[in-house]
N, C-alpha and C positions, 0 to 999 in steps of 0.2 A: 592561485587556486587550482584543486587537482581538476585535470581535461581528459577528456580521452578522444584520441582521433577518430573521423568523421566512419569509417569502416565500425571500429570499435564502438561507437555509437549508434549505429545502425544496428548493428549483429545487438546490442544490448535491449535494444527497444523491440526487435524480431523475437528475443526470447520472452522479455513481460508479455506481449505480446498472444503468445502463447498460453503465460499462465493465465492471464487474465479470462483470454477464453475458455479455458477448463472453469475457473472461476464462475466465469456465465454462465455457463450449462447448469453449475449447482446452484446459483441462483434462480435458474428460470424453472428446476423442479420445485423449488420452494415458494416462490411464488407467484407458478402456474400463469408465468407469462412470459413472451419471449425475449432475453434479454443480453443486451449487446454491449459489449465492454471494449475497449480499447486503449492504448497507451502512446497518444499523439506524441508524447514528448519528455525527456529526463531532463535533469539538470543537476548541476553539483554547486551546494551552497554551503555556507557557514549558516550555524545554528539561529540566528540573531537575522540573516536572510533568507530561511526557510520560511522562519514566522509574519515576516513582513510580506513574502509570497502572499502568507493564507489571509492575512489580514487585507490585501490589497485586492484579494479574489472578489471580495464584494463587503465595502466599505461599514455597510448597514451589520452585520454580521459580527456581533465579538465573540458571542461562545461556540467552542469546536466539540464534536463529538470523535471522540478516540481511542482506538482500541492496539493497545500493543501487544511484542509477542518478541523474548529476545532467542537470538538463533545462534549455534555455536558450531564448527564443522568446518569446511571448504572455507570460511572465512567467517567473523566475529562479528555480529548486526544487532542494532535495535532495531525492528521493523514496528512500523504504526500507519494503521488506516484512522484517515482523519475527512469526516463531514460537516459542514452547516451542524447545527444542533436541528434546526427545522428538519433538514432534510433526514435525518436520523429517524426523525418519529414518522417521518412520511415513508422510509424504509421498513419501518416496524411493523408501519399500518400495512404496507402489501403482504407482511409474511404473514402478519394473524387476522387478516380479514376487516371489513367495515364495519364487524358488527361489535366491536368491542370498543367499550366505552375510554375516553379519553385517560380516564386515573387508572384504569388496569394497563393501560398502552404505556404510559409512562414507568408502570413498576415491572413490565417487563423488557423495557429498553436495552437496560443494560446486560441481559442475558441475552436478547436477540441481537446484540449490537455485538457481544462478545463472539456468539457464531456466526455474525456474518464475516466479522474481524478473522477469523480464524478461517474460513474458507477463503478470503481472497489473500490474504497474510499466506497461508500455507501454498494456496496454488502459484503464488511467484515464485516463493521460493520453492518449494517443491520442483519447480519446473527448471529454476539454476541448479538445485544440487541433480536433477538428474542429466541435462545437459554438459554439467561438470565433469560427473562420474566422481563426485564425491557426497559424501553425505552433509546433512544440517537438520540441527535438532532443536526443535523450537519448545519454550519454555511455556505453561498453561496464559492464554489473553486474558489483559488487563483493560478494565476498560476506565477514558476520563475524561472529563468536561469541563472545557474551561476557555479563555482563552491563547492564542495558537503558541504563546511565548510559554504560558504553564503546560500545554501540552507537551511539548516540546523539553519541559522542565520534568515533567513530573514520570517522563518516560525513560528517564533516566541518561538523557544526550549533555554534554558537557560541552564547552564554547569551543575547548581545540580538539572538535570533532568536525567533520566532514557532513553533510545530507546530502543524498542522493535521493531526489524529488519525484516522483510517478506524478505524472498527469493523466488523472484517468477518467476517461468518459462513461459514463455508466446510464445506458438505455432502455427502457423501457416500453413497451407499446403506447406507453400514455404518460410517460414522466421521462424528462430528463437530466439527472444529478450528475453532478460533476464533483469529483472527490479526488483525494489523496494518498500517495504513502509512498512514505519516507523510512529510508532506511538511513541511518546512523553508524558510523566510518567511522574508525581511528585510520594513522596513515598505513597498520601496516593491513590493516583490511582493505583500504583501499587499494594497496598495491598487489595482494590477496584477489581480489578478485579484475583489477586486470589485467592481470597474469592469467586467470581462469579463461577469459572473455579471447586472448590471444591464444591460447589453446584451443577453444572451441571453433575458431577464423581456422587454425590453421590445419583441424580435424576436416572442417568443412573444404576446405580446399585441398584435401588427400596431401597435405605437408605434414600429418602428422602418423 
């Protein structure tokens, strides 16, 4: 399975990192609370142990909520934010308020699920193509429900492909969700991007 060494794993997580917090900031204008994100940890799986991650996150849980977004540029990605389905409409509920009934919260999920996708989808990688110094251009979010093996399916990742796992904390003054996203690797993306990741180590260290 592809590694990346303990340096290069570091420097990768300092840049989610990053995005993620840009990410928060547009979250906590939207809904008007302060909100705190972080990316304790990556990991690299085969498609078939991505989904057994999400399954094994909390046992009770089969359907995922998902929003993809594929990127082309500095390197070749499916990217997908992936929550609980619960926790999706508990996302919802912060953007448009308490006062909206349960069946309009539900028929506006997938639009507000798609811009959330799309703000924290964009701020990771927005935040690698600019650390890169190359571009990535990401296709309109799709969003989908189901569980973590269809997501995973229906996002368009195929078995001899790679996942690269975000664990993301995602905090709230008064809620705290824990969520996903996964980005999807063929090998030469993944060799793509750490080749990126070593250029950036060795910009940062005035070697380049």
């Amino acid at each position: 399975m592809f590694a990346l060494s303990e340096l290069e794993n570091d420097a990768l997580i300092e840049i989610f990192n990053i995005g993620v917090g840009q990410a928060a900031a547009s979250m906590s204008a939207i809904v008007n609370e302060p909100v705190a994100m972080s990316v304790p940890s990556i990991s690299f799986l085969e498609r078939s142990e991505a989904a057994r991650l999400l399954d094994n996150r909390d046992p009770e849980v089969e359907r995922i909520c998902g929003v993809s977004q594929h990127f082309v540029g500095a390197f070749d990605t499916q990217a997908i934010l992936m929550f609980p389905e619960d926790k999706s409409l508990e996302i919802v509920r912060l953007m448009v308020g308490e006062a909206v009934p349960l069946k309009e919260l539900t028929e506006m999920e997938q639009e507000a699920m798609c811009e959330i996708g799309n703000i924290i989808l964009n701020s990771c990688v927005g935040t690698l193509a600019n650390i890169f110094h190359h571009e990535l251009h990401g296709s309109l979010p799709r969003y989908h429900v189901g569980t973590s093996d269809e997501i995973m399916i229906a996002s368009g990742s195929q078995s001899d492909t790679v996942v690269l796992m975000l664990h993301i904390d995602f905090v709230l003054e008064r809620h705290q969700i824990q969520g996903y996203v996964a980005f999807v690797l063929d090998v030469t993306a993944l060799h793509d991007l750490k080749d990126q990741i070593n250029r950036y180590i060795a910009r940062a260290m005035g070697q380049e």
